[in-house]
C-alpha positions as CSV (number, residue, x, y, z in Angstrom):
1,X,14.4,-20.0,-15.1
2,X,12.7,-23.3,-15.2
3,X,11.4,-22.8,-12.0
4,X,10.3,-19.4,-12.6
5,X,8.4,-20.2,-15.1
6,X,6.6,-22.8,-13.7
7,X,5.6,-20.2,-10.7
8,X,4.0,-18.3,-13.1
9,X,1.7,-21.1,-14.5
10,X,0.6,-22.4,-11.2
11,X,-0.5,-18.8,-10.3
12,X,-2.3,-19.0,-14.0
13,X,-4.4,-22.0,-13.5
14,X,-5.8,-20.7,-10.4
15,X,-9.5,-20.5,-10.7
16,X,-10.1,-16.9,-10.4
17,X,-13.1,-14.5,-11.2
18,X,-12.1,-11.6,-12.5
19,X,-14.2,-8.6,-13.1
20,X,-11.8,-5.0,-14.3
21,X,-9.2,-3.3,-14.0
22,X,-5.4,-3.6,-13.1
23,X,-4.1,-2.2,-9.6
24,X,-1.0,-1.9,-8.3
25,X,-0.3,-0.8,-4.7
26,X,2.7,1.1,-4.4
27,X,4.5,3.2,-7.4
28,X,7.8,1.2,-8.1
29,X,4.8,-1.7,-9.5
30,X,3.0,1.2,-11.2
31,X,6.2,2.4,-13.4
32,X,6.8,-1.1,-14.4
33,X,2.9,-1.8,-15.0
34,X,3.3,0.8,-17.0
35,X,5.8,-0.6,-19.4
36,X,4.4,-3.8,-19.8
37,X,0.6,-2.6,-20.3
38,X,1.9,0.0,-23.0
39,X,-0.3,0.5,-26.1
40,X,-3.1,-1.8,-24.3
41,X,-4.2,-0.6,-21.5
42,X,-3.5,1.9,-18.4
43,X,-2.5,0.3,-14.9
44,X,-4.3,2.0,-11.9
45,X,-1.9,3.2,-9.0
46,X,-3.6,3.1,-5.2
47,X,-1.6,4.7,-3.0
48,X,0.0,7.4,-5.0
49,X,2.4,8.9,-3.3
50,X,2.3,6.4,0.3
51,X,5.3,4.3,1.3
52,X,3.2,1.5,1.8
53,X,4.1,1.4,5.5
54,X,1.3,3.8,6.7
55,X,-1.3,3.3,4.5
56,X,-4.7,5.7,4.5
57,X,-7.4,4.2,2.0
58,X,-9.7,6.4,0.3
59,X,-13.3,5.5,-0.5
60,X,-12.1,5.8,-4.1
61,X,-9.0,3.3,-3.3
62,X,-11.8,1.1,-2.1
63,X,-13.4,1.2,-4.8
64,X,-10.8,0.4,-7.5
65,X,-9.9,-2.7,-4.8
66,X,-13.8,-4.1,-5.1
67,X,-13.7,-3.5,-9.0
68,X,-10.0,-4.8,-10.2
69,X,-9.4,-7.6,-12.2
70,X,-6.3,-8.0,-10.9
71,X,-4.6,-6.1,-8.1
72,X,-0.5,-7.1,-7.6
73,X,0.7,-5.9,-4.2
74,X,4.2,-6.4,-2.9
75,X,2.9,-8.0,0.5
76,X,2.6,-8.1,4.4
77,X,5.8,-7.2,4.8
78,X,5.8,-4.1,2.8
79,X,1.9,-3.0,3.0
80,X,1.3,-4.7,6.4
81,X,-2.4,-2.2,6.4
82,X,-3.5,-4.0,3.0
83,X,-2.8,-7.5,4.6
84,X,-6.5,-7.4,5.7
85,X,-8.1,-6.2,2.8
86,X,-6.2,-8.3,-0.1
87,X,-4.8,-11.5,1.7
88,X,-7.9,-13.3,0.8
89,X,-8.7,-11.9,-2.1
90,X,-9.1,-13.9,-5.3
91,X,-8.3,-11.0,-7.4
92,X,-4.9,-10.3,-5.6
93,X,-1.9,-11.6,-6.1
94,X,1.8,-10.7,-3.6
95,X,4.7,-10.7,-5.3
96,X,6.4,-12.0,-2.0
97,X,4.3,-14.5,-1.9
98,X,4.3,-15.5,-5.4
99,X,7.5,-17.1,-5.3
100,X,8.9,-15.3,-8.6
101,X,11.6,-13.3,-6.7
102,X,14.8,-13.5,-5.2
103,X,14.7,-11.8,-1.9
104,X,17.2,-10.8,0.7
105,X,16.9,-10.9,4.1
106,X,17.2,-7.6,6.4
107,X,20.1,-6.5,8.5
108,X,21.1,-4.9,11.6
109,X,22.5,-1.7,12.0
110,X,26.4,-3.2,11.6
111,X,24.9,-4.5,8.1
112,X,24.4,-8.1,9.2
113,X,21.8,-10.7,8.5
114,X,18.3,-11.2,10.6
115,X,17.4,-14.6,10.1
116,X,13.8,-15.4,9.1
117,X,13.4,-11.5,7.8
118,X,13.3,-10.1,4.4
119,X,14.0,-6.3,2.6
120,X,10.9,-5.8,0.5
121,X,12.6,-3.1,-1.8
122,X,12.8,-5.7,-4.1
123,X,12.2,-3.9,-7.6
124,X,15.7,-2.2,-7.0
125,X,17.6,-5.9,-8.0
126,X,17.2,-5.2,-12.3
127,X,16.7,-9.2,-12.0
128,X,13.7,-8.8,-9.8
129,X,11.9,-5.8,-12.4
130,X,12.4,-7.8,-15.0
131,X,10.8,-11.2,-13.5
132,X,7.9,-8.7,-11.8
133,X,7.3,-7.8,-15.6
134,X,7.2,-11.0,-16.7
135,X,4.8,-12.0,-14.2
136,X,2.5,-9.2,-14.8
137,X,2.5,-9.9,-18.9
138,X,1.7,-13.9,-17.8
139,X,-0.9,-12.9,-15.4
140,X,-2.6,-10.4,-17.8
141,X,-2.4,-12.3,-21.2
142,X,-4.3,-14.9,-19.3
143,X,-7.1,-12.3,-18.8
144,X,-6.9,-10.4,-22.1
145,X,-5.4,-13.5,-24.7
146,X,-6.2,-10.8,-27.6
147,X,-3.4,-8.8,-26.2
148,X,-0.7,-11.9,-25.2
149,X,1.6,-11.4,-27.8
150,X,1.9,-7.0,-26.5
151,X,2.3,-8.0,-23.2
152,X,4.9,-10.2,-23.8
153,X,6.7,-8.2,-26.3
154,X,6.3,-5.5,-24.1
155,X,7.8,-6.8,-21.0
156,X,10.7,-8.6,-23.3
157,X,11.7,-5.0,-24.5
158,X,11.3,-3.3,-21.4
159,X,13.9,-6.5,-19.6
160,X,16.4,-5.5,-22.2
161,X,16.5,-2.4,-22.3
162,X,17.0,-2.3,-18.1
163,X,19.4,-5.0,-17.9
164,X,21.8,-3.2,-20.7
165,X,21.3,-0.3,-18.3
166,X,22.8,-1.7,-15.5
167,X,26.0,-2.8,-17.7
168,X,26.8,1.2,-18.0
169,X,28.1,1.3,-14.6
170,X,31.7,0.4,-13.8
171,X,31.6,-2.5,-10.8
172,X,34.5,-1.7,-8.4
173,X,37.2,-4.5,-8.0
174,X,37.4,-4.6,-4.6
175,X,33.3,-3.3,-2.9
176,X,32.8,0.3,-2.5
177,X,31.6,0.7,1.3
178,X,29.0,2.9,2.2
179,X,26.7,4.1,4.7
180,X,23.2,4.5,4.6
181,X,20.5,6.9,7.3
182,X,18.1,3.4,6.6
183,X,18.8,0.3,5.1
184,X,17.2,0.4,1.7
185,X,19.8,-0.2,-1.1
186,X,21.2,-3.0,-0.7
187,X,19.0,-4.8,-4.0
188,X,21.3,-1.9,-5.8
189,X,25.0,-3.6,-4.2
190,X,25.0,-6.2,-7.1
191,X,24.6,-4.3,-9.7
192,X,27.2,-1.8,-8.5
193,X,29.4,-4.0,-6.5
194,X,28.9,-2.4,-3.2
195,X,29.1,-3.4,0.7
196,X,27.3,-1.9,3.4
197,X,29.3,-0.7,6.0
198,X,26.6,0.9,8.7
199,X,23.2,1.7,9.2
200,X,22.0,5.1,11.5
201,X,19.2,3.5,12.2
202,X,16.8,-0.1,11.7
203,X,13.7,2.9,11.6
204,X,13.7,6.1,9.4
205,X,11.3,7.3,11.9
206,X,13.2,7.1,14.5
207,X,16.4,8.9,15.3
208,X,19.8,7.4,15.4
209,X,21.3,6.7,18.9
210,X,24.8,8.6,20.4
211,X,26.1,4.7,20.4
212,X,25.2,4.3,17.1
213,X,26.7,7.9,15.6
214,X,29.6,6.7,18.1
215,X,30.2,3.2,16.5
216,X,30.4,4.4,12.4
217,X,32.9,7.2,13.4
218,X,35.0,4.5,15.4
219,X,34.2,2.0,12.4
220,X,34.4,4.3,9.3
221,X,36.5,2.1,6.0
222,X,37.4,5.5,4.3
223,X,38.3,8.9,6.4
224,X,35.6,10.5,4.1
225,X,32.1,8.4,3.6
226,X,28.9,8.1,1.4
227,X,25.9,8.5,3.2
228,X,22.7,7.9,1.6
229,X,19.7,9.2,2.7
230,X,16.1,10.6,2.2
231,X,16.0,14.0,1.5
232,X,14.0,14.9,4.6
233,X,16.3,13.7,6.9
234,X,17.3,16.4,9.4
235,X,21.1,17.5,9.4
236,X,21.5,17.3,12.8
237,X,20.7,13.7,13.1
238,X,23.8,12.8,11.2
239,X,26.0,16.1,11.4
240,X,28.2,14.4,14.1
241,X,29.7,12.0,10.8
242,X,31.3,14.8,9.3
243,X,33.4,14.3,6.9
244,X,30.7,13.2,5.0
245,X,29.6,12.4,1.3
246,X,26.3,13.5,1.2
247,X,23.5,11.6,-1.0
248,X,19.6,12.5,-1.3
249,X,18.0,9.6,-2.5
250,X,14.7,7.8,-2.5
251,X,13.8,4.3,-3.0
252,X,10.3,4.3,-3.4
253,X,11.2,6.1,-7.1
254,X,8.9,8.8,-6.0
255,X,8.0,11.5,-8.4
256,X,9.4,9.3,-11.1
257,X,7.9,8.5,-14.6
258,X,9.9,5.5,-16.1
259,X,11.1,2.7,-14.3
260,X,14.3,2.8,-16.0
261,X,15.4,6.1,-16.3
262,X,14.1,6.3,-12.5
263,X,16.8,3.4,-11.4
264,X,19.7,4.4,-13.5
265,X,19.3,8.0,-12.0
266,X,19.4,6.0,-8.9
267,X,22.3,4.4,-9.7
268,X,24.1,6.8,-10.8
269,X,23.4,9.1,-7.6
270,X,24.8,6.4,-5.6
271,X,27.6,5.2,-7.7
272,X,29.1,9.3,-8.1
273,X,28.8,9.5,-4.3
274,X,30.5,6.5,-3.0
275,X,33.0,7.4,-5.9
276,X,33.6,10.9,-4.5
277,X,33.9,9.6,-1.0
278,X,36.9,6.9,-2.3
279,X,39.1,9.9,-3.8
C-alpha cells in the first residue's frame, strides 16, 4: 500500500496543463468513474460500446480528446489504436503504465504463462477497481481541491461496498476448473477460487482449431464442463465439446450501469455454471 500510494503522488506532481473534462476510454473505467465522480461531476465515455481493440474515432471523440482535462486509458496493450493519439499526451494518463496495478500475464491455449505479456482485463481483480478508483479520486482532487474530500469519500465507499461483494461467494476448497471460448476471466479466479483448464482459442476472432477441440475433450477434469463465452459465439465452433455447461458472458461489462452490480452478476454467472458443471 506504501508503494501504491507513493505511485499516485509521483503521477500528482507531474507538471501538467490541464484545460476540461474527464475521459475515459473504454466502459469498465466509465462505471467506476462514475462512482467516484458521483455528486461532482459526470465522467465522459469515448468509445461507447468498442472493445478497445478496433477502435473507430469520431470527430466528436476527437474532440473530447483535445478538450479533456484528464483522459485515463487502460493502455497499448488494450487500445493499441489510441497508442498514437494519447502516448504523449500530457493530459493522459495509462493505467498500465501507471504502476498502480497488479497485472497478470497472458496464457496459452493449455492455460499457461507467456512470459513478458500481460491480460489487460484488469478491472475484473475487485483489488484492481478499487486501486483504479483511488487513483482516479487522487488524480482528480488534485484538479478540483474544492471537491477532494467527495472524491475521496466517494471512492472509499464505492472500495467497500465491492470488496464486501466479493465475500458473498463461496471459494471452493479444492479450484473449480473451467473452460473458456477466449481467455478473459482469469482476474475473476481469485475471488472465486478457480483454475483454468483450456482455452478454444488465443483470438475470439478467430475460430478454434480440430487440434484444439481435439485436445479439451482428451483433457477435460470433469465429464461435464463450464464454458464461458461471448454471447455471439457461433454453436458450431464449440458443439463438438458436448457435454457442455454453457455460460454467455461478457467482460467488457457491456450494457451495464454500475460497476458493482455489473461484476457480481458476473460472478455469479460464472460461479452457478462451473457449479452446475461439478454436480
Amino acid at each position: 500500500m506504501t508503494r501504491f500510494i507513493a505511485t499516485i503522488m509521483l503521477c500528482l506532481c507531474s507538471n501538467i496543463l490541464w484545460a476540461k473534462g474527464f475521459v475515459v476510454s473504454i466502459h469498465p473505467l466509465y462505471l467506476i468513474a462514475q462512482e467516484v465522480t458521483k455528486g461532482i461531476e459526470k465522467p465522459e465515455l469515448l468509445l461507447g460500446n468498442q472493445s478497445g481493440h478496433d477502435i473507430q474515432l469520431t470527430p466528436e471523440n476527437r474532440k473530447a480528446l483535445q478538450d479533456a482535462e484528464l483522459v485515463i486509458w487502460v493502455g497499448k496493450a488494450h487500445e493499441a489504436p489510441l497508442d498514437k493519439i494519447l502516448s504523449n499526451k500530457a493530459n493522459a494518463v495509462s493505467l498500465l503504465s501507471s504502476g498502480v496495478l497488479a497485472t497478470l500475464p497472458l496464457r496459452d491455449l493449455q492455460g499457461q504463462n507467456i512470459p513478458n505479456s500481460v491480460d489487460t482485463h484488469v478491472w475484473l481483480e475487485p483489488n484492481n477497481a478499487v486501486r483504479i478508483a483511488f487513483f482516479m479520486a487522487a488524480l482528480r482532487s488534485k484538479q478540483h481541491p474544492e471537491s477532494k474530500d467527495q472524491y475521496w469519500a466517494n471512492a472509499r465507499d464505492f472500495s467497500q461496498k465491492l470488496l464486501a461483494e466479493t465475500h458473498k461467494f463461496g471459494r471452493y476448497k479444492v479450484p473449480a476448473q473451467y473452460w473458456t471460448y477466449h481467455d478473459a476471466y482469469q482476474y475473476l479466479e481469485r475471488s472465486l477460487n478457480l483454475q483454468l483448464a483450456g482455452v478454444l482459442t488465443s483470438d475470439p476472432h478467430i475460430p478454434p482449431t480440430v487440434s484444439q477441440i481435439k485436445y479439451l475433450n482428451d483433457h477435460r477434469p470433469y465429464p461435464r464442463m463450464c464454458l464461458l463465452a461471448e454471447g455471439e459465439t457461433s454453436r458450431n465452433q464449440y458443439e463438438k465439446l458436448q457435454p457442455i455447461q454453457f455460460q454467455s458472458v461478457e467482460e467488457s461489462l457491456a450494457g451495464e450501469t454500475q460497476f458493482i452490480s455489473a461484476w457480481s452478476d458476473l460472478a455469479k454467472k460464472v460461479h452457478d455454471c462451473v457449479q452446475t458443471s461439478r454436480n
